[in-house]
C-alpha positions as CSV (number, residue, x, y, z in Angstrom):
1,X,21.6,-77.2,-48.1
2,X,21.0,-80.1,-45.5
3,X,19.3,-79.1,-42.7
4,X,20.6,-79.3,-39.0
5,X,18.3,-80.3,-36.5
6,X,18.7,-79.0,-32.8
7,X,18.3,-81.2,-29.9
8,X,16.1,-80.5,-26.9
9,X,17.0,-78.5,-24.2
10,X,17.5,-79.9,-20.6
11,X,17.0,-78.1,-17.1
12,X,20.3,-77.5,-17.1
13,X,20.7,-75.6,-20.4
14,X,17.8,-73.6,-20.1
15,X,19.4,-72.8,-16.1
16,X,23.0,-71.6,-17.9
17,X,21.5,-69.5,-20.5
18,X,19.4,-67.8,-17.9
19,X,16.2,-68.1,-20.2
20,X,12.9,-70.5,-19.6
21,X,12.2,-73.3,-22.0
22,X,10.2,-70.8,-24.9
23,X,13.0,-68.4,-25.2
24,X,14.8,-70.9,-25.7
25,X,13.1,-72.8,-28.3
26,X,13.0,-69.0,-30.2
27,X,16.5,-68.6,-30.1
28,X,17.6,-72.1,-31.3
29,X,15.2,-71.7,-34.0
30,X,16.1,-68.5,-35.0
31,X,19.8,-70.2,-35.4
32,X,18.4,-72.9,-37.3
33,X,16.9,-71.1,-39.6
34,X,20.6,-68.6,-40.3
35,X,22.5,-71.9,-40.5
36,X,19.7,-73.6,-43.3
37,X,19.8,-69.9,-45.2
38,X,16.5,-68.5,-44.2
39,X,15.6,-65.1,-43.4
40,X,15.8,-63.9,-39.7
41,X,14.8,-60.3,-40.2
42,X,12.6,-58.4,-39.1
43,X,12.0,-61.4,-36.8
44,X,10.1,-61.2,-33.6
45,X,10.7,-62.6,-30.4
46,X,8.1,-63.1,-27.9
47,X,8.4,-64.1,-24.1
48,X,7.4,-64.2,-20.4
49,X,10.3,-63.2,-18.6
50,X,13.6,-62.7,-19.5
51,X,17.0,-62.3,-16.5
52,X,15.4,-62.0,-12.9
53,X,12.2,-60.0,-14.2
54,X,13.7,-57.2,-16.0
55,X,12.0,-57.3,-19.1
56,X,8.7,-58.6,-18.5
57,X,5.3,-59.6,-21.3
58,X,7.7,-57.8,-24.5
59,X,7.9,-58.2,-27.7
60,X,11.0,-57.7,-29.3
61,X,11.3,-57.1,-33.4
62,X,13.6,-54.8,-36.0
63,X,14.0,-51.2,-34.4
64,X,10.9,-52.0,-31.7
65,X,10.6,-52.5,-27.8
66,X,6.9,-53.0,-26.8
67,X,6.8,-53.5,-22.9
68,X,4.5,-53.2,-19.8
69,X,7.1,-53.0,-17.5
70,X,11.3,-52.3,-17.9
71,X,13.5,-52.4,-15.1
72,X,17.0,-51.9,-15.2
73,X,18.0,-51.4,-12.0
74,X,20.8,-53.6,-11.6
75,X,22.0,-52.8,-15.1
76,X,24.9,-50.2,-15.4
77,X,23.5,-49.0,-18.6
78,X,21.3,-49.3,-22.0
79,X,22.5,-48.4,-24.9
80,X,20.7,-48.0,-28.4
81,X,19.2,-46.2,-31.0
82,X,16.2,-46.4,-30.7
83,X,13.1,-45.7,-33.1
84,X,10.4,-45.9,-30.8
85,X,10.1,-47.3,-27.0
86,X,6.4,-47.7,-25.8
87,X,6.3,-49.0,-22.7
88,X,3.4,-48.9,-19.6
89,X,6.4,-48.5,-17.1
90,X,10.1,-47.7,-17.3
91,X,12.2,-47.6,-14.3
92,X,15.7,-47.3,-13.5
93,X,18.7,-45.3,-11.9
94,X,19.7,-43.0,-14.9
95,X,17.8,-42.5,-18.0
96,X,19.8,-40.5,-20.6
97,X,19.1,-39.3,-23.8
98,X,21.0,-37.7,-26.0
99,X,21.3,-34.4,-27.5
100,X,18.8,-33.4,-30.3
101,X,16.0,-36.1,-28.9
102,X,12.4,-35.7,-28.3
103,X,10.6,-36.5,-25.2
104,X,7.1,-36.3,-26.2
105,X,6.3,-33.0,-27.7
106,X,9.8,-31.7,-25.5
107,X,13.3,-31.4,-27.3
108,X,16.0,-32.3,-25.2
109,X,19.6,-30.8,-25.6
110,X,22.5,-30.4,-23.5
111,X,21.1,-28.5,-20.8
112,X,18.1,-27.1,-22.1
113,X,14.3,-28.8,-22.6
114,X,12.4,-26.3,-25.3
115,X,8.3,-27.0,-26.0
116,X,10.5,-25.9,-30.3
117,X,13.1,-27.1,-32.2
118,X,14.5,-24.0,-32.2
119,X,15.2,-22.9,-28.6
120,X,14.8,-19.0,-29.5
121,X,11.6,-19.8,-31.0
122,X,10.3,-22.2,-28.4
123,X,6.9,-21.1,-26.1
124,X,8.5,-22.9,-23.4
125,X,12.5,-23.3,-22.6
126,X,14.0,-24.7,-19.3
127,X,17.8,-23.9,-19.1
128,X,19.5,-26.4,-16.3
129,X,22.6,-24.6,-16.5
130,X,21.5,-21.4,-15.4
131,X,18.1,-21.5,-13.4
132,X,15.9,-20.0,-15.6
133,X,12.1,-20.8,-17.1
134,X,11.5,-18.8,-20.4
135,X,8.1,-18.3,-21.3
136,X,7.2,-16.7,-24.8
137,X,9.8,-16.9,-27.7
138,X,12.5,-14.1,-28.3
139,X,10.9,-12.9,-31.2
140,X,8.3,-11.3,-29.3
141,X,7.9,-10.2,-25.6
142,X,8.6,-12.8,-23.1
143,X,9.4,-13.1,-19.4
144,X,11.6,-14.6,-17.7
145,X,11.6,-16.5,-14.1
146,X,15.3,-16.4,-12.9
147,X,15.8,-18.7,-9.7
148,X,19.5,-18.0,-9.4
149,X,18.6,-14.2,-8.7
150,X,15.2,-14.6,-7.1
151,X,13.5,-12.8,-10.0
152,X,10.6,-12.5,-12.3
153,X,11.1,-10.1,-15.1
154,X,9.1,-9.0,-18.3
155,X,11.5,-9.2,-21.7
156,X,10.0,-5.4,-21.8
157,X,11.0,-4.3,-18.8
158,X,12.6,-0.6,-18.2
159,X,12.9,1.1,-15.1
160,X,11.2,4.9,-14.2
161,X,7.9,6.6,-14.1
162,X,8.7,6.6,-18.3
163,X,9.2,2.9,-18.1
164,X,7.7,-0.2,-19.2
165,X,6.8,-3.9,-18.6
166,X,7.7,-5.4,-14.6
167,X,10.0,-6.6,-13.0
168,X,9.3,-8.7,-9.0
169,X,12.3,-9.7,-6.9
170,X,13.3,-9.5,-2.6
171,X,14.4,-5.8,-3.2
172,X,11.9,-4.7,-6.2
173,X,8.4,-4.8,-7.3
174,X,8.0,-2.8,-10.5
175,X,4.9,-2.6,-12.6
176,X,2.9,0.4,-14.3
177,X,-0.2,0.3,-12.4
178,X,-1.5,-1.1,-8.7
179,X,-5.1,-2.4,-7.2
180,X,-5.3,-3.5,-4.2
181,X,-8.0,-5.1,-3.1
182,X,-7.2,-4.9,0.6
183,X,-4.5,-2.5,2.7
184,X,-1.0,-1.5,0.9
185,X,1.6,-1.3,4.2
186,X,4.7,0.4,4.1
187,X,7.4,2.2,6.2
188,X,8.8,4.6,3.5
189,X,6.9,6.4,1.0
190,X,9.8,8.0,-1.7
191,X,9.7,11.8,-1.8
192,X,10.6,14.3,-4.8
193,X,8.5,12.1,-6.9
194,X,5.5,13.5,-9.1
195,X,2.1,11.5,-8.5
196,X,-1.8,11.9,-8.5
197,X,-4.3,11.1,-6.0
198,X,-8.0,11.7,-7.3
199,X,-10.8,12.5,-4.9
200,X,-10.2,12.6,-1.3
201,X,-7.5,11.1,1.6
202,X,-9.0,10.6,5.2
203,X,-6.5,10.0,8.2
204,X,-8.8,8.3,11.0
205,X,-8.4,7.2,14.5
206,X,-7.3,4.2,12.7
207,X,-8.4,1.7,9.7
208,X,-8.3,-1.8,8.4
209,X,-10.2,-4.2,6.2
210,X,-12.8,-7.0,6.4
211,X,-11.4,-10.6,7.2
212,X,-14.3,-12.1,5.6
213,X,-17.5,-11.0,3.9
214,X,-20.9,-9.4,6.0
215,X,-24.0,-10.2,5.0
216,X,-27.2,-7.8,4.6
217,X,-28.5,-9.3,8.4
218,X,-28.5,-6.8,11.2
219,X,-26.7,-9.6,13.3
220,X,-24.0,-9.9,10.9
221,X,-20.9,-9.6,12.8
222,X,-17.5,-7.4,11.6
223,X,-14.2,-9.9,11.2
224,X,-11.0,-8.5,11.0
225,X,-7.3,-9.7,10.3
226,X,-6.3,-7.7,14.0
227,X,-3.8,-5.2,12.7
228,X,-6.9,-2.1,14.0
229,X,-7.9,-3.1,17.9
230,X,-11.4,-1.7,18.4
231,X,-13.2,-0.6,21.9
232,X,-16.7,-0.8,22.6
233,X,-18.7,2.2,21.6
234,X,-16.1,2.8,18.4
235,X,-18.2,4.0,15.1
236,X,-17.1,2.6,12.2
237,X,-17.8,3.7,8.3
238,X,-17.9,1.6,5.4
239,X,-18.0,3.2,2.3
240,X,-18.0,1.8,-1.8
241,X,-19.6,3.7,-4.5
242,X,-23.2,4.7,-3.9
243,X,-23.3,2.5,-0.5
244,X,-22.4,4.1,3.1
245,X,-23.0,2.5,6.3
246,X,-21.8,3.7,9.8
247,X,-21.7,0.8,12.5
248,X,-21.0,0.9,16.3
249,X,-18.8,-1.9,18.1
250,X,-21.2,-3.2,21.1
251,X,-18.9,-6.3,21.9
252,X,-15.2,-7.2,21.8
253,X,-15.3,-10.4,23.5
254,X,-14.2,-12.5,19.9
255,X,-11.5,-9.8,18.8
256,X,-10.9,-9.6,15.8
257,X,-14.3,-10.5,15.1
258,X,-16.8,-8.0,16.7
259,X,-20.5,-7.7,17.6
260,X,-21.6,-4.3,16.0
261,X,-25.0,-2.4,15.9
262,X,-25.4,-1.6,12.2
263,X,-26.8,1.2,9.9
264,X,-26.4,4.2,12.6
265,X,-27.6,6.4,10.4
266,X,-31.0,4.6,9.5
267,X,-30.2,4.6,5.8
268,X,-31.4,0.7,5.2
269,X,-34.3,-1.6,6.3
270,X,-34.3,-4.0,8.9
271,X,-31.7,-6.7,8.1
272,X,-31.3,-5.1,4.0
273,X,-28.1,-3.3,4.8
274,X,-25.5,-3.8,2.2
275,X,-23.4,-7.0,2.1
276,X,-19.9,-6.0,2.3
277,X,-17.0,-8.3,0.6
278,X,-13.8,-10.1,2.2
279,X,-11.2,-6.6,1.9
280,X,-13.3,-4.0,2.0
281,X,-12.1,-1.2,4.3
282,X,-13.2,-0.3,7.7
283,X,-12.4,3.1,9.0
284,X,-12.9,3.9,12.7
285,X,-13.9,7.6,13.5
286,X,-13.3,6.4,17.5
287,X,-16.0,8.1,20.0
288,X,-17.1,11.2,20.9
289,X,-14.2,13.7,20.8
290,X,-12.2,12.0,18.6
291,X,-12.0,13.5,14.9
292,X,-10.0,13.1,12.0
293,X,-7.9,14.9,9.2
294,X,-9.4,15.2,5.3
295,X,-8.0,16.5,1.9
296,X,-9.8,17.2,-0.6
297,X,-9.4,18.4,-3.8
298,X,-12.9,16.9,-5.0
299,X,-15.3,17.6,-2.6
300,X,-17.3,21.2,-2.7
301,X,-15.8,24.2,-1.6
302,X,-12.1,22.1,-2.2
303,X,-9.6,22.5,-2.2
304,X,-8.4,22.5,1.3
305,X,-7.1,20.4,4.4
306,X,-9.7,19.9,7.3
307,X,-8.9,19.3,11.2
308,X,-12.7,17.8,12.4
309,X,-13.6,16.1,15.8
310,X,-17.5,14.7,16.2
311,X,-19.6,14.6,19.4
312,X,-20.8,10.9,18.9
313,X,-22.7,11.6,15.3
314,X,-20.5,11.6,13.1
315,X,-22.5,10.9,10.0
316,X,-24.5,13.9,10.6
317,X,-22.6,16.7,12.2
318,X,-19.0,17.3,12.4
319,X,-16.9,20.0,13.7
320,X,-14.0,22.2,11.7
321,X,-11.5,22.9,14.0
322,X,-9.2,24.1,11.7
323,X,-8.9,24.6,7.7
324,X,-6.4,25.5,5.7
325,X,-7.2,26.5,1.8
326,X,-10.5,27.2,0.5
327,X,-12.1,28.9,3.5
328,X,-16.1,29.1,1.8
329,X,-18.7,28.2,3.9
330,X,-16.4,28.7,7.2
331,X,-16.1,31.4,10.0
332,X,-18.7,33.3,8.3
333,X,-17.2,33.3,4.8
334,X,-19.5,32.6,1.2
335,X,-17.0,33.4,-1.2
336,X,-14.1,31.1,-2.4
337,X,-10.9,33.0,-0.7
338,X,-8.1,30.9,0.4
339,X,-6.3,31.1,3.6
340,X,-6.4,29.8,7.4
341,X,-9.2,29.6,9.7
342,X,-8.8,28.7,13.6
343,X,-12.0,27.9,15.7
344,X,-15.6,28.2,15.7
345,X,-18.3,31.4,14.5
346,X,-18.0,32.0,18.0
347,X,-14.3,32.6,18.8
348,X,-12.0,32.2,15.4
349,X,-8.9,33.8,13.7
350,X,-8.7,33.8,10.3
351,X,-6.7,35.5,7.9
352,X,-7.0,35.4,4.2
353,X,-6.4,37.1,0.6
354,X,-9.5,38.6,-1.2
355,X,-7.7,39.1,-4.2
356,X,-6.6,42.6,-3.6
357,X,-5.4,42.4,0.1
358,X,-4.9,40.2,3.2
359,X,-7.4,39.8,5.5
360,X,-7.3,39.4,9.5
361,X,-9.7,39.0,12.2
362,X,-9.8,38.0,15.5
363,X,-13.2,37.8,16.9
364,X,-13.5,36.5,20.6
365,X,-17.7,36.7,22.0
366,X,-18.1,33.9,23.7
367,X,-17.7,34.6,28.1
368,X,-14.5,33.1,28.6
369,X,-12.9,33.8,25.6
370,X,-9.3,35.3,26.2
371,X,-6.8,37.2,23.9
372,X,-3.3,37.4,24.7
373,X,-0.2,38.6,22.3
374,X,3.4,37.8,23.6
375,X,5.9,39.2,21.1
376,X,8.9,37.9,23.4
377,X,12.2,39.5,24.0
378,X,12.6,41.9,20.9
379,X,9.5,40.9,18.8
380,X,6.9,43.8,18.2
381,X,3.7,45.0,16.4
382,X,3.8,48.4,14.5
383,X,2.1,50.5,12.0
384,X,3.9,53.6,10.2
385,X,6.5,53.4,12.7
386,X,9.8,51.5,11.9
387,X,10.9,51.5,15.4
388,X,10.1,52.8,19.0
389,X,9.2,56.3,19.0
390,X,10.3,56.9,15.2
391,X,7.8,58.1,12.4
392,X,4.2,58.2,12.6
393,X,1.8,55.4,13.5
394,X,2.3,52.8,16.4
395,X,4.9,51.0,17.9
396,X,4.5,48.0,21.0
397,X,7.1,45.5,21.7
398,X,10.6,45.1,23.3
399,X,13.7,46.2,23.1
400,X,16.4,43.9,25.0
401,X,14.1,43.0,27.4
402,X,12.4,46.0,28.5
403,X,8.3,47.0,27.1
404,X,8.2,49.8,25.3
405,X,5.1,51.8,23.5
406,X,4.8,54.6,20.9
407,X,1.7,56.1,19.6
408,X,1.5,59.5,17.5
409,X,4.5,61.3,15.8
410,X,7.7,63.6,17.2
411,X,5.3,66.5,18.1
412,X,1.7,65.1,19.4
413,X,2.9,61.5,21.3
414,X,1.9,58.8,23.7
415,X,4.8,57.2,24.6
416,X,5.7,54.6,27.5
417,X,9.3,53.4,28.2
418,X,11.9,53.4,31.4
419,X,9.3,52.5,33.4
420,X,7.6,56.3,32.8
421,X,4.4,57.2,31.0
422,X,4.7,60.7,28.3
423,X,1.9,62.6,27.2
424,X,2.7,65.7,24.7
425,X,-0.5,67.4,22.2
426,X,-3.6,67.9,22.6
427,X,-6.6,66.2,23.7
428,X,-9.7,66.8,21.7
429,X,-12.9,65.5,23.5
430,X,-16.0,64.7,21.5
431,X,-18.1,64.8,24.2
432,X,-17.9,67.3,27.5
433,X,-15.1,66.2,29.8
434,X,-16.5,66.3,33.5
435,X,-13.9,67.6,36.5
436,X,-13.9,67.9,39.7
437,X,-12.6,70.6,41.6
438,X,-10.1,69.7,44.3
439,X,-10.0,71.9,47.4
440,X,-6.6,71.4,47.9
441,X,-3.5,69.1,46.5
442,X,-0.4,67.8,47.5
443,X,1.9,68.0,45.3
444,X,5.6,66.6,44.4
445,X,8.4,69.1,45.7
446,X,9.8,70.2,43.5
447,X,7.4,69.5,40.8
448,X,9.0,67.8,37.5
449,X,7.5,67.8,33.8
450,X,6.8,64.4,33.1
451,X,6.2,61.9,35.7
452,X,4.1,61.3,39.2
453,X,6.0,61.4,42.6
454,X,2.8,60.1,43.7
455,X,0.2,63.7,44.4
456,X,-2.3,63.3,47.0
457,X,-5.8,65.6,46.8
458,X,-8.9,65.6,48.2
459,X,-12.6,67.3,46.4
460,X,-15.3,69.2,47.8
């Protein structure tokens, strides 16, 4: 077959095809060598620049784009099936690839991107159409991040005190187990629930946590976040393990960060006192006077709840004011009987069980100590008696209003009501009863059996 020879292009070709001079000469050639029955595949075409700078330094050939740069920007659309695209830069308005293609090591589908070919058994899947980030496959546990209902939830996941896995959205947080390195602040704690609390709870003056860490230096100062506002002469306790220091605020002029005399109790060497991390907490047993409220179930003599105040020293002397529980080692008690104990060896009330029977004593021996019982309208005390004046034993209280008094039995009594004193029995002196002899007497007229009308008399 002859051969056709193509002329040369002018300026004016090369402007109405839109290409420069060696795309052209590719082309032409490429139609020279169809028309004269050569092969054209795979054939490659190589250029500059090809329609305003949207394909620039490519290679073309069979199946194969091989770019630095593509931008399509002011094309509607590309359309192709493509093998590969490798390419330094690829711009445009919308990029879309269809359903069942890879992105790297991503499958892409109609609304879901999945790290597997399988979405179910995917590591990774992002679902488009309804918010959610998978992590794990379904054949094993997984969990879920669900931004359409604010929510992060374990595949696991069963609510209760019997349940499992977690679950974290605006309304929830539910997980098997809590640390907290800092404070944990609430408003409502849930009632008829079952929990545990090893060891001992102290309710302080007030509390909070270190803003950042102290160092071993004496002149190390105390930072924290502001939610506890100290005063100066406030002692402070900070307490982990086997280390225990007690600190006392000197300056407040930095609140919340705080000049403080540390190691009170002269349990460190200068500057060696412990270093204390960022959340750590910082209890403030206040000053002199102030006290405090401990249960314990852990401690010795435990279990029991403790009412203390301190005079200023609180690391070595504090003072029960009240404890409820085990009552060893207080108000004069050494064995472990369980009851309530009010005030000091001094002056104290306390009333317990030793096992058999319940125990009360009030003991008052300091000057001006003071014992008063008011049993109100109607309230009482008796013994044997089970009312006024009725059965043996003792009787004191009112009766609508009015004070009465019974002591003895029907035949032998003591008895004070209406305003009028009764005597009936004998008296039985152990020692001689000394009288006096009265030379004369005035007495009521007419004389009545129980009663004064106020007898006047005069002795020797």
């Amino acid at each position: 077959m002859p051969t056709l020879p193509l002329p040369e292009p002018t300026s004016e070709d090369i402007y109405s095809f839109g290409f420069d001079k060696n795309i052209y000469r590719d082309l032409m050639q490429t139609v020279e060598d169809f028309i004269n029955g050569r092969s054209i595949f795979p054939k490659t075409i190589s250029h500059q620049n090809i329609i305003n700078e949207t394909i620039i330094n490519t290679v073309i050939a069979e199946n194969t784009i091989e770019a630095d740069r593509m931008n399509v920007t002011e094309l509607s659309a590309i359309t192709a099936n493509l093998g590969t695209i490798t390419a330094g830069d690829i711009s445009g308005v919308t990029l879309n690839i269809s359903n069942g293609s890879r992105l790297a090591n991503w499958y892409i589908n109609t609304n879901t991107i999945s790290s597997g070919a399988v979405e179910n058994d995917s590591n990774v899947l992002i679902d488009s159409a309804n918010s959610l980030l998978r992590l794990g496959p379904t054949s094993s546990n997984y969990i879920t991040q669900d931004g359409a209902n604010l929510r992060i939830q374990s595949s696991n996941y069963v609510s209760g005190s019997l349940g499992s896995g977690f679950t974290l959205d605006p309304d929830l947080f539910e997980v098997g187990n809590i640390r907290a390195r800092g404070k944990i602040t609430t408003s409502v704690f849930e009632k008829d629930s079952i929990s545990s609390i090893g060891g001992s709870i102290l309710i302080s003056k007030d509390s909070d946590v270190l803003d950042a860490e102290m160092t071993a230096l004496d002149t190390s100062t105390l930072q924290i976040p502001g939610d506890m506002t100290l005063k100066i002469g406030d002692l402070l306790r900070i307490k982990t393990g086997s280390e225990d220091e007690w600190m006392e605020v000197t300056d407040i002029n930095s609140a919340p960060t705080y000049t403080v005399t540390r190691d009170k109790n002269g349990s460190y060497a200068a500057d060696a006192n412990p270093t204390w991390q960022k959340g750590t907490a910082v209890v403030n047993y206040g000053q002199s006077g102030d006290g405090g409220i401990l249960l314990t179930a852990s401690s010795e003599n435990s279990p029991r709840i403790e009412v203390f105040t301190h005079a200023g020293s609180p690391w070595s002397a504090l003072a029960t004011r009240l404890k409820i529980g085990n009552l060893n080692g207080y108000l004069g008690l050494n064995d472990n009987v369980y009851g309530i104990g009010i005030g000091d060896i001094s002056d104290f009330l306390r009333v317990y069980h030793d096992g058999s029977n319940l125990q009360f004593k009030l003991s008052l021996t300091s000057a001006n100590s003071a014992a008063e019982i008011d049993v109100g309208t109607n309230g009482y005390l008796k013994s044997g008696q089970t009312a006024f004046f009725t059965g043996t034993g003792f009787w004191f209280g009112n009766e609508g209003g009015e004070d009465k008094a019974s002591i003895g039995d029907a035949t032998q009594f003591l008895k004070y009501a209406d305003s009028v004193l009764q005597f009936t029995g004998t008296i039985e002196a152990v020692t001689p009863i000394q009288l006096k002899t009265y030379a004369f007497a005035s007495l009521p007229d007419p004389i009545v059996d129980t009663g004064a009308n106020s007898p006047t008399a005069s002795s020797d």
